[in-house]
C-alpha positions as CSV (number, residue, x, y, z in Angstrom):
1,X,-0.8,-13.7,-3.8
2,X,-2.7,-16.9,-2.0
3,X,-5.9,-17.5,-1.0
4,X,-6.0,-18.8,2.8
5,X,-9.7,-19.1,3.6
6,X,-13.4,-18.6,2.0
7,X,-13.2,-15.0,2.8
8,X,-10.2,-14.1,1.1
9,X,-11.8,-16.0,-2.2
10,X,-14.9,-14.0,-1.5
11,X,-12.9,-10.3,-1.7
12,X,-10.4,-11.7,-4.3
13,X,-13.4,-13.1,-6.3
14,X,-15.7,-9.8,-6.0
15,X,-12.3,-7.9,-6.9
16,X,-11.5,-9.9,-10.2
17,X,-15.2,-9.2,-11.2
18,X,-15.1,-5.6,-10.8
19,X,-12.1,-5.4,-12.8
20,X,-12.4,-8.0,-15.1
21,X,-12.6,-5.9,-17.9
22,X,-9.1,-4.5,-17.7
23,X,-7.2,-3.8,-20.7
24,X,-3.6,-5.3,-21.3
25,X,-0.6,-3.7,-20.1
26,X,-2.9,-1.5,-17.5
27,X,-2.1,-2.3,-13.3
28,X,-5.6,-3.6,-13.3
29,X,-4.9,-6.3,-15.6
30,X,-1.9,-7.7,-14.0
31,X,-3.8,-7.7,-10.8
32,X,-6.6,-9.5,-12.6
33,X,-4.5,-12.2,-13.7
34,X,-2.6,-12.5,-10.4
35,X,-6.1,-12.8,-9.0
36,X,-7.2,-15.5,-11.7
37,X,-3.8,-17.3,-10.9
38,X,-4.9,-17.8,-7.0
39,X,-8.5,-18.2,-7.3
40,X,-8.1,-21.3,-9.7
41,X,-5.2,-22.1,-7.0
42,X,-7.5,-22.5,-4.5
43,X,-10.2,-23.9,-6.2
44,X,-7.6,-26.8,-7.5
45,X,-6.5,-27.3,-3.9
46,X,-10.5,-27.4,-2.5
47,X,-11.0,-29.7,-5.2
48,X,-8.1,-31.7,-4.2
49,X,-9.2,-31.9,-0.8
50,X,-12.5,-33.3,-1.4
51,X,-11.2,-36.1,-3.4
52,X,-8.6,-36.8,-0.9
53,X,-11.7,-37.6,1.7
């Protein structure tokens, strides 16, 4: 999964809240970690931006 723009983080971002709960080895859980995986993606890369400026 990646993150392209602000609204994808938004939906990917509300999603991981509303299941971020999940128990291990449950479908919700793997998507919660895929989810963690690009929202910290894309936070690194904004981040990354803004010192490249």
């Amino acid at each position: 999964m990646e993150i392209k723009n602000e609204s994808e983080y938004e939906r990917a971002s509300d999603r991981a809240d509303a299941i971020f709960n999940a128990k291990k080895g449950t479908k919700e859980y793997d998507e919660l970690q895929e989810l963690l995986r690009a929202l910290k993606k894309y936070d690194d890369d904004f981040v990354k931006m803004l010192k490249e400026q």
